[in-house]
N, C-alpha and C positions, 0 to 999 in steps of 0.2 A: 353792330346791328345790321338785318341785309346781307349780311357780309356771302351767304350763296348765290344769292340772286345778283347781286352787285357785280360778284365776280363772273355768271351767267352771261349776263346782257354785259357787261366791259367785254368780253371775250367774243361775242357776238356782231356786236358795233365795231369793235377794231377787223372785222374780217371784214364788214361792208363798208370801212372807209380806207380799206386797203388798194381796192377795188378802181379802176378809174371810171369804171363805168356801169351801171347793172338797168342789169334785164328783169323784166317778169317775174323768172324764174329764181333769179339772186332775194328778191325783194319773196319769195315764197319760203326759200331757206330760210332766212333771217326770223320771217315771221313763228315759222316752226318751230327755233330755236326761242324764240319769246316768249310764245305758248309754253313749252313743255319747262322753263325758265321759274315762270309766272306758276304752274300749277306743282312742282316742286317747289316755289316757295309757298304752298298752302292758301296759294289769292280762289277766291269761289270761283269756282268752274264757267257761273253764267257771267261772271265780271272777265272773266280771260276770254270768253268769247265775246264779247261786247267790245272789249280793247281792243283784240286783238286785227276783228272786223275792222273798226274806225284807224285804226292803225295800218292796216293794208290798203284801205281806200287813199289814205293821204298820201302815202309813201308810189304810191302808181298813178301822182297824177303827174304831169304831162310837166310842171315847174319842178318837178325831183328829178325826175328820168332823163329830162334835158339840158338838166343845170351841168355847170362847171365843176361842180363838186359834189355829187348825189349823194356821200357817204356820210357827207358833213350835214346836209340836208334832212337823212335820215335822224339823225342821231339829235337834231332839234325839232324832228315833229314827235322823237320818242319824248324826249325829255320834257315836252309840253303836255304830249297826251298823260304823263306818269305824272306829274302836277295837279291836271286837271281829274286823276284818278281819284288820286288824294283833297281833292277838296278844291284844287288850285287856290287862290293867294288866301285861304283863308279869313276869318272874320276876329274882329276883337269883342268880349263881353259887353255887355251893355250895362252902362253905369247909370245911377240916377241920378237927376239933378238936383236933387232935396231929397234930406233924407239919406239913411242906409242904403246900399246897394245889395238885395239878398241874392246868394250863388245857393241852390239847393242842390246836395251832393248826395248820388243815387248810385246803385250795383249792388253786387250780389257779394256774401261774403267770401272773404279771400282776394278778391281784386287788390285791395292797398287803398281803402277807398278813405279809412280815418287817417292815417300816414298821407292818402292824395290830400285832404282837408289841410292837414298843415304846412306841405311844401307849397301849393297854392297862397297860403295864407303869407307866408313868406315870399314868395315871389312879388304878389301885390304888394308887400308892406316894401321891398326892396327898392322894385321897380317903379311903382307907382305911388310909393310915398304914402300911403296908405295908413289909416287907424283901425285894425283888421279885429273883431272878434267873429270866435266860432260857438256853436250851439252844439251843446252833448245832446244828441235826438236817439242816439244809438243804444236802448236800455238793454236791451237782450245777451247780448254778445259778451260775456265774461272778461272784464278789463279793459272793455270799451271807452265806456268815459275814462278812466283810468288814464289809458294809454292817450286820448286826447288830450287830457292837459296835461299832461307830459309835454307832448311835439310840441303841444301850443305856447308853452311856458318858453318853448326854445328858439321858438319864431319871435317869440314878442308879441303874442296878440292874445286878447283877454278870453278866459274861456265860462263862456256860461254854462251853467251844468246843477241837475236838482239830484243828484244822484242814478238809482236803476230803478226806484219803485214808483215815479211819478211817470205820468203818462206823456208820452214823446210829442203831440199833439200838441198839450198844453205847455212844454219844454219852447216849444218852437215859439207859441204864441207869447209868450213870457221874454225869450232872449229877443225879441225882436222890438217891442217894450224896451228893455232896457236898451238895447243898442241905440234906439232913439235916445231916450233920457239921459244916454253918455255921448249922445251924439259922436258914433262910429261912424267911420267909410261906411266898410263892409260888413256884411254878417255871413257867416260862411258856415251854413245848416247841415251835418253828419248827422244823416238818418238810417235807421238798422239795414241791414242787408239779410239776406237768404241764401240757404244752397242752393235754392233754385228758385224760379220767377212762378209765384202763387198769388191766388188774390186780397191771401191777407196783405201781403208786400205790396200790393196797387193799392186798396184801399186807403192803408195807413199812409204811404207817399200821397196819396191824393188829397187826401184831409189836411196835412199840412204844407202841400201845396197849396191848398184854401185858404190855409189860415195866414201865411207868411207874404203870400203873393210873389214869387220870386224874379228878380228879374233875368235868370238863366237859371236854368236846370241841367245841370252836369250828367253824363253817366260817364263812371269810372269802370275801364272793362282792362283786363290782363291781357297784353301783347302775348305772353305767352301759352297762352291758351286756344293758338292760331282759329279755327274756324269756328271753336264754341263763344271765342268770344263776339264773333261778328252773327252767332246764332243768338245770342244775349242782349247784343243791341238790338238785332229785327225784333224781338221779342217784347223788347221793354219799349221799341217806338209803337209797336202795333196797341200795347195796352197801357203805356202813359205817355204823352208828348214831352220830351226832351230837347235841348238848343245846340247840344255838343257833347262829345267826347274828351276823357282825359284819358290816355292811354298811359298804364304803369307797363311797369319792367322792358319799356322799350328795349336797353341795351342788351338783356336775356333775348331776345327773340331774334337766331341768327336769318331767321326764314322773311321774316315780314308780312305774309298772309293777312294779318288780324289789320295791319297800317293799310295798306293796298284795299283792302276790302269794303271796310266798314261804312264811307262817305259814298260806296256806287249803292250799297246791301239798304242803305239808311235814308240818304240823303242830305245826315247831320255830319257837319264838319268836325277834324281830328283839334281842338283847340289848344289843346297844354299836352306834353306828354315827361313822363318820369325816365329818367336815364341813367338810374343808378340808387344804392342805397341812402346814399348820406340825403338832408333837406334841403340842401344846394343843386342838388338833381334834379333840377325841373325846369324846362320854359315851353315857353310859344313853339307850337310846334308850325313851320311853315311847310304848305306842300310844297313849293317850287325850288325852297332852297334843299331838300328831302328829297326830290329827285334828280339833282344834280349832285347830291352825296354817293346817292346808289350807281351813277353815270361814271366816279368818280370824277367829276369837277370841282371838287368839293365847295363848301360852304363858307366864303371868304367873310361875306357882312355877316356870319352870327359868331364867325372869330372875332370880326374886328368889333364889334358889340360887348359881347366877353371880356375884350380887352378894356374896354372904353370904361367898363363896369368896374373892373380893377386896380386900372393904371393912371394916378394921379397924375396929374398934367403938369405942376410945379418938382415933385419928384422925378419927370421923365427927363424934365431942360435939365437938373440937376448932374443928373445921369450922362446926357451926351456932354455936358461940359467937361465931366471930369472923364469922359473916352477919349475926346478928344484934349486932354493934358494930361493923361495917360495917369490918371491919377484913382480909377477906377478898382478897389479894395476886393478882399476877401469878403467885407460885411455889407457892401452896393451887392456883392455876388446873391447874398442868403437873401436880402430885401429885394431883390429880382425874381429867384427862386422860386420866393414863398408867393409872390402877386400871382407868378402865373399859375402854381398850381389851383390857389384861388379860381381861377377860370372852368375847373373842371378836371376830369383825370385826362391826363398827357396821350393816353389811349384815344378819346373819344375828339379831342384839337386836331391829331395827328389825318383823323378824318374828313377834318374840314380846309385842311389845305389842299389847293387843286391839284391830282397827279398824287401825290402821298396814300393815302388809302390805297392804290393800286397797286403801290409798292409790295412784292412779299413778302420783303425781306421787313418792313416797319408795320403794314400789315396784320400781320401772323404775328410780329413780335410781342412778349409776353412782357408790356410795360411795369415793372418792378418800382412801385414808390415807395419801397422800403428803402431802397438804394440813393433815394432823397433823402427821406427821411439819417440815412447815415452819412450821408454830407452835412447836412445841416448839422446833427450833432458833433460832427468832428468839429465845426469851424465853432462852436457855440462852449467848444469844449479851448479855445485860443483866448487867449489877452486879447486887448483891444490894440495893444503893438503889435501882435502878431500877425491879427488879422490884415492892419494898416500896412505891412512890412513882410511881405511870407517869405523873406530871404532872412530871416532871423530864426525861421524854423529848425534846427540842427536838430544833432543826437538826441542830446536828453528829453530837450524841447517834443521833440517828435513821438517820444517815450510817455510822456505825460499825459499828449495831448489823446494817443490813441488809449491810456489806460482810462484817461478821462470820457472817454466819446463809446468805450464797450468795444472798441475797434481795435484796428492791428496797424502797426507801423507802417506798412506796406499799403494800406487804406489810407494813410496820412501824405505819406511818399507819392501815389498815384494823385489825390489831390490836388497837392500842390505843383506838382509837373503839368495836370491839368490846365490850371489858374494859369500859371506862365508862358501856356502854349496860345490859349487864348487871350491874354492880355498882348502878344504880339502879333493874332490875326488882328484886336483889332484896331492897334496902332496903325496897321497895313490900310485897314478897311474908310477907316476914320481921316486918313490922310489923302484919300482916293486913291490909293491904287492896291488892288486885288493882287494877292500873292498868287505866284505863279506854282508848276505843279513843284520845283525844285526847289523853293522857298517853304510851302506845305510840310515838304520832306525831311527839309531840316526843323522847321519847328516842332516835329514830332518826333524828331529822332531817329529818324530812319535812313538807311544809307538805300540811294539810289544809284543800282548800278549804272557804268558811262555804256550810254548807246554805240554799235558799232552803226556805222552808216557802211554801205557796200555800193 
């Protein structure tokens, strides 16, 4: 996601902290390069001039131009003002204290707005421990409820639903009834959408915003739909009041336009956004840590969250015990593996490390989890001695394991040269001392030619 505009302004900022010192004129380039940055990545014209103004003024006062490091100076009044574009730190929903908490989820059809209903719903049941039902309000839409209690079945959260011939009104006023009487958290209301914003679509959203009383009203608007969808928000704030945005197909949108825009266009902050197909794809979207990903500084606390989300804390000590008595197996390997894919695709991680994303060579790289997925089956296609023992893997062994796993000898063979290169980084690592580049060389197999010195 960003990924032009990111590479833009990285490319822009590294020329002004190249710099030991800049003038007027340095600080007029730069901006040039930000504007024309900003309106190729599809951000509204009057938001790039707005920035771009409050961005020149900072950047030329008298504590930048004189400072010790102006370069570095710049590039934290960017990364502040790119925060505060976005919404800065952000707000959290508003929960009630008695009672259900109702989220009313609003847009136009096509956004991903019943699909948003249930990653949400999942998020809170995850995150927040939550008792989550949703409300089938969406009668129109051909496999609408359908498709809701499907996702909802797969989140875990109870779905209320009278079919497609009862009135969506009386749907809402009903699941909200019982979400008391089951005493729910949450109730989490999918109301129909439209090709386009009309006043039957106000109306009917209005009515059962009367009747449900919500405590947040969502609008769900497609990233990828750069300007129409920040044409979508002004539209629906000017004729229903909204509390926030969920932004789908984030990761589709390599421009950013529809992110950068919406909270200057609106004034409602970006709250949750979708990052992918599966219902694991979804969190808090924060601006501040969102624009030190596009900076690339990437996004250290929503890895280590991620993490914290996945990695058991009596399995981790289990873990360094057995690195360090070098007893660390083929099957610690897969139960490692498998936690972190757990966190997300290895693509969208690789971002949130600082420096990493800028890389182009990891970048660009076209992350392969099928290439997971065929380790895992190799090792899953092994005995449980062999896993414990991969120095027992030979001939036949090796015959087996790849007819067993759909793979090739040579897939097995790489494996496990794999496993025993790394099981002696990190006896190195584990013992304190980092292998040097001649040690490296031999654990990989490589002959490193002898240096002439002259």
């Amino acid at each position: 996601m960003f990924d032009q505009l990111s590479d833009r302004l990285q490319a822009t900022l590294s020329d002004v902290r190249s710099r030991g010192k800049l003038s007027e004129s340095d600080v007029d380039a730069a901006m040039r390069e930000i504007r024309l940055a900003l309106l190729e990545a599809d951000v509204n014209f009057k938001v790039v001039k707005s920035f771009t103004a409050t961005l020149k003024e900072r950047c030329l006062g008298a504590d930048v131009l004189e400072s010790l490091d102006p370069g570095q100076q710049v590039v934290k009044i960017v990364n502040e003002e790119l925060a505060g574009l976005m919404g800065g730190t952000g707000r959290e929903l508003a929960f009630s204290s008695s009672g259900p908490t109702v989220i009313l989820m609003a847009g136009l059809q096509g956004s991903g707005k019943t699909t948003a209903c249930a990653k949400l719903a999942r998020f809170l049941r995850e995150n927040g421990k939550k008792d989550i039902a949703l409300a089938a309000c969406d009668v129109y839409r051909p496999a609408a409820v359908d498709q809701l209690v499907t996702v909802g079945g797969r989140v875990g959260a109870h779905v209320y639903e009278k079919g497609t011939d009862a009135d969506p009104v009386e749907i809402a006023g009903w699941a909200l009834e019982q979400a008391k009487a089951e005493r729910r958290d949450v109730l989490i209301v999918d109301t129909a959408g439209r090709l386009h914003i009309d006043s039957d679509l106000m109306e009917e959203l209005a009515k059962i915003r009367k009747r449900v009383k919500p405590h947040d009203v969502l609008l769900v608007v497609d990233a990828m739909t750069g300007q129409d969808a920040v044409g979508v928000a002004e539209s629906f704030a000017e004729a229903a009041e909204f509390d926030g945005v969920v932004m789908t197909k984030l990761d589709g949108d390599a421009r950013g336009g529809a992110a950068l825009s919406v909270n200057a266009v609106t004034g409602k902050p970006i709250l949750f956004a979708s990052t992918g197909e599966k219902l694991e794809a979804f969190d808090r979207f924060h601006p501040d840590r969102m624009a030190s990903r596009i900076l690339g500084m990437g996004d250290v606390l929503s890895f280590i969250e991620k993490a914290e989300e996945q990695i058991d804390e009596k399995q981790a000590l289990d873990l360094e015990a057995k690195l360090k008595s070098n007893q660390f197996t083929l099957e610690d390997m897969l139960q490692q593996m498998r936690q972190v894919r757990k966190m997300g695709p290895l693509s969208g991680l690789i971002g949130m490390l600082p420096g990493m994303g800028a890389m182009k060579q990891l970048k660009n790289a076209d992350v392969d989890e099928r290439e997971l997925d065929r380790v895992e089956a190799i090792i899953l296609s092994m005995t449980p001695e062999e896993r414990a023992n991969p120095a027992l893997i030979k001939g036949s062994r090796r015959k087996r394991i790849a007819n067993g796993s759909g793979t090739k000898v040579q897939n097995v063979n790489q494996l496990v040269k794999q496993f025993d290169q790394m099981r002696k980084m990190m006896r190195h690592m584990t013992s304190g001392k980092m292998p040097d580049a001649q040690q490296l060389a031999a654990m990989s197999g490589e002959k490193r030619p002898r240096q002439r010195f002259r």
